[in-house]
C-alpha positions in Angstrom: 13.7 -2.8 -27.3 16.2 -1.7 -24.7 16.0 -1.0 -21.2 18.9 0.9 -19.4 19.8 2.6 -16.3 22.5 4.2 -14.2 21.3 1.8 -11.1 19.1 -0.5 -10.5 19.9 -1.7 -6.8 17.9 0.2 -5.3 14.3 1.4 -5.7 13.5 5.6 -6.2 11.7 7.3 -4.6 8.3 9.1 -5.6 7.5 12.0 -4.7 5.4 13.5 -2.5 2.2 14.6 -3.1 1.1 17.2 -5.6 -1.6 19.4 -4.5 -4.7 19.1 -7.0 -5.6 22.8 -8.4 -8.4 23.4 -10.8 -9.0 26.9 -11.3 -12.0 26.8 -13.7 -12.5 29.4 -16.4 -16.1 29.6 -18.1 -15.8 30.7 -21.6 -13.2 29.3 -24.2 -11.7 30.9 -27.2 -12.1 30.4 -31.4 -8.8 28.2 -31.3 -10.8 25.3 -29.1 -13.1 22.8 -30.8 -15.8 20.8 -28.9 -17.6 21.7 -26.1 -14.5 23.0 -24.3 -15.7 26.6 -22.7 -13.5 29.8 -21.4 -13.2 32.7 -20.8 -10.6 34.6 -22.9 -8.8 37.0 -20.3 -8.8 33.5 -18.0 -5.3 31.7 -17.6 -6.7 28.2 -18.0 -9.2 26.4 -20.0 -12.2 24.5 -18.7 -13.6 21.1 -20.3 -16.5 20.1 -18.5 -17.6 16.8 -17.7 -18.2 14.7 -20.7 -17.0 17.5 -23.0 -14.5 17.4 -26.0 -11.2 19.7 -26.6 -9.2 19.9 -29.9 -5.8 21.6 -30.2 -5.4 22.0 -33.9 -2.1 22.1 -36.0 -0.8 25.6 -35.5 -2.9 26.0 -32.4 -1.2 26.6 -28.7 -3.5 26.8 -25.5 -1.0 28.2 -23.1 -0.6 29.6 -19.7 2.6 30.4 -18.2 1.2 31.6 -14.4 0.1 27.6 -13.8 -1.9 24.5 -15.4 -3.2 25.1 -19.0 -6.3 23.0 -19.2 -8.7 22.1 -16.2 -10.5 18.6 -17.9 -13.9 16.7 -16.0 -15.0 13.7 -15.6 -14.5 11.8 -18.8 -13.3 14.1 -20.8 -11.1 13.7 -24.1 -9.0 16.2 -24.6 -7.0 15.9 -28.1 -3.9 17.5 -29.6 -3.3 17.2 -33.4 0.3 17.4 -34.8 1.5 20.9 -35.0 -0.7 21.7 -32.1 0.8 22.6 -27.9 -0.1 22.6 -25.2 2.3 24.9 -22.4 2.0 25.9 -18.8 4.0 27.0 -16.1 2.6 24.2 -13.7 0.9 21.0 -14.7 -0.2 20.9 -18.1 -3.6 18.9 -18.1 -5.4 17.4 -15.1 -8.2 15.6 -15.1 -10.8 14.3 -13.1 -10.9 11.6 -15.5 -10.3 10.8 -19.1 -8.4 10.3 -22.0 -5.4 12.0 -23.5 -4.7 11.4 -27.3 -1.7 13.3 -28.2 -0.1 13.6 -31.9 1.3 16.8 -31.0 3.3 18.4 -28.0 2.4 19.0 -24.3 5.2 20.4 -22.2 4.6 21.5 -18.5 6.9 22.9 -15.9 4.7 20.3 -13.5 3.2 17.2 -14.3 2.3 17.0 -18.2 -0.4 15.2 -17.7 -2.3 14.3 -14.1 -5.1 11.9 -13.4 -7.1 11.7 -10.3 -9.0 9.6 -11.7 -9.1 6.6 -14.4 -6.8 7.6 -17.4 -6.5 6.4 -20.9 -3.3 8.1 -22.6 -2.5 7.3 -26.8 0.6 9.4 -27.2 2.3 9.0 -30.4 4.0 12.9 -30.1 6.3 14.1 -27.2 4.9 14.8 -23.8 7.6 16.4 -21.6 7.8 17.8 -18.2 10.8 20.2 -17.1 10.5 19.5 -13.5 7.5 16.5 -12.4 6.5 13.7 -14.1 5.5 13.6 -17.7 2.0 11.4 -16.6 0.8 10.4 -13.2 -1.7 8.5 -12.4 -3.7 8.3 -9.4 -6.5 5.8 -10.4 -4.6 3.3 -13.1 -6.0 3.5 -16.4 -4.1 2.6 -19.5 -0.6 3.9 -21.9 -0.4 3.6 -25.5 3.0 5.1 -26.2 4.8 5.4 -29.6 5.9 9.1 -29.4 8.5 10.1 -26.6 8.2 10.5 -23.4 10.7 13.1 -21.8 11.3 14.5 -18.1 13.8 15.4 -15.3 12.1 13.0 -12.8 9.4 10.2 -13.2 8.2 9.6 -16.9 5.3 7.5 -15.5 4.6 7.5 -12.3 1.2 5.4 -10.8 0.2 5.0 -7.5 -2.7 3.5 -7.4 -5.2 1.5 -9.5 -4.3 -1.0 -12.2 -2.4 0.2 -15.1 -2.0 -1.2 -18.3 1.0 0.2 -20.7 2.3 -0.5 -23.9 5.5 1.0 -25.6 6.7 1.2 -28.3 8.4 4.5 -28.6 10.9 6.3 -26.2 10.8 7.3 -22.4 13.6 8.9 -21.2 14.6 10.7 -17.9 17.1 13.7 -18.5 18.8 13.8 -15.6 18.7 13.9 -11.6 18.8 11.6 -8.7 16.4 8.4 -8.2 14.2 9.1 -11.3 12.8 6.2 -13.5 10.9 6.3 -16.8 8.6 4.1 -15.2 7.6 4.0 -11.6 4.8 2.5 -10.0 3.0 2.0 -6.8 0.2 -0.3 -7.5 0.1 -3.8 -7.3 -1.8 -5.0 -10.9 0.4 -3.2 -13.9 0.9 -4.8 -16.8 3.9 -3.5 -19.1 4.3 -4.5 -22.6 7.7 -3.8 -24.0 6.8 -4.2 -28.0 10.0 -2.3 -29.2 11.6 1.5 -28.7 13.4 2.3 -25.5 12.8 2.9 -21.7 16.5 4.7 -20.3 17.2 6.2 -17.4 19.9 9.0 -17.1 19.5 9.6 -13.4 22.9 9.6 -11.5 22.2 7.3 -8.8 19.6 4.5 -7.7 17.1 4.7 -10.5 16.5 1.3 -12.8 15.0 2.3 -15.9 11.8 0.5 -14.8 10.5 0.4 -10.6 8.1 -1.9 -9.0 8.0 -1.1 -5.7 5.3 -3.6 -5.3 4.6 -7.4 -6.6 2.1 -8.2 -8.4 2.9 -6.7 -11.7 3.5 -8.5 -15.6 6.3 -7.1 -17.5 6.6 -8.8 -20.5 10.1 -7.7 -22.7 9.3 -8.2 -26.4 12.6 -7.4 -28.2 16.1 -7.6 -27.3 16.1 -8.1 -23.7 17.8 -11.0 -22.2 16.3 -13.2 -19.0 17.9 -11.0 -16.4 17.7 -7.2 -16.8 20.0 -4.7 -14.5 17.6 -2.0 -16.1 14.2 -3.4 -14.5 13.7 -3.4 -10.8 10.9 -5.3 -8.8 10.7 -4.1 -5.1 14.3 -3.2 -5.5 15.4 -6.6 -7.0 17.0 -6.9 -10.4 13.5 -8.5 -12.8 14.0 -11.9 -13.9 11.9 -13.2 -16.7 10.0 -16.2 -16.4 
């Protein structure tokens, strides 16, 4: 497991809000299995509360104008390898739900946003081109052995206890004050298990920020006591 970053002296910055759009479409097309319902000529995809979405190998749900899918309260929404997900703002947001993704989603905006709880098992690549690749508002829980890939925060939480294991790769591209992991809620636990968290930002990003205590990082593999790539509240992490 390793852990890098370009700094880690000082703690990044989150962004500011994102505004929360759902525009709902009512009917769905033959590409969608479940209960997911839209409307053909719509630009994004409605899962209702409680319904179910499958993305198919071979199968895209795309919309280039803004978010792709528009998922309720605790709704699943999987994509199978060979299946995509693609919009021109955030990918999927959810009122609350869970994510399981062998395939790709790729978003211009956040790839994946929770208002609420969130429960994310990623083992294909989930990359944003200008947000962060999943953000949650409500904690929830990270399962990642696929990648992880964006331009600014990989994971960003702000609020509610969040639970996250890795073993795959999370990796910012570029930019200023980015980290693969970011979060704002006193309560997350991070597991380490193996892969890589690295941060190619140019300037005051550790490759994992706390900007609160509170949290349990536990580093599995290859990771000495002191870390320069793990920040808490802007300190360097030292393991117990």
């Amino acid at each position: 497991m390793t852990v890098s970053s370009a700094r880690s002296n000082k703690a990044a910055k989150a962004h500011g809000n994102m505004g929360r759009t759902f525009r709902h479409a009512l009917l769905g097309s033959s590409a969608l299995v479940g209960l997911a319902l839209a409307n053909p000529a719509a630009a994004q995809t409605f899962v209702p509360a409680g319904g179910t979405l499958e993305v198919t190998a071979g199968q895209t749900i795309s919309n280039p104008n803004g978010g792709a899918i528009s998922a309720g309260a605790g709704s699943t929404v999987t994509v199978r390898a060979g299946g995509r997900v693609e919009a021109g703002g955030n990918g999927i947001t959810y009122d609350s739900g869970t994510l399981v993704n062998e395939g790709t989603v790729v978003a211009a905006g956040t790839a994946a946003y929770f208002f609420g709880s969130g429960n994310v098992i990623n083992a294909g690549s989930i990359i944003s081109n200008g947000s962060a690749g999943i953000r949650f508002i409500a904690g929830g829980t990270l399962t990642n052995t696929g990648t992880i890939s964006t331009p600014s925060f990989g994971i960003l939480n702000q609020g509610g206890a969040l639970t996250l294991t890795n073993y795959g790769t999370m990796t910012t591209t570029t930019g200023n004050m980015n980290a693969p992991i970011y979060n704002q809620f006193a309560g997350m636990t991070l597991n380490l298990m193996a892969g890589s968290v690295v941060s190619n930002a140019t300037s005051f990003a550790a490759g994992i920020e706390s900007t609160v205590a509170g949290s349990t990082i536990t580093l599995h593999t290859g990771v000495g006591s002191t870390d320069p790539g793990v920040s808490i509240n802007g300190s360097p992490y030292v393991a117990p």
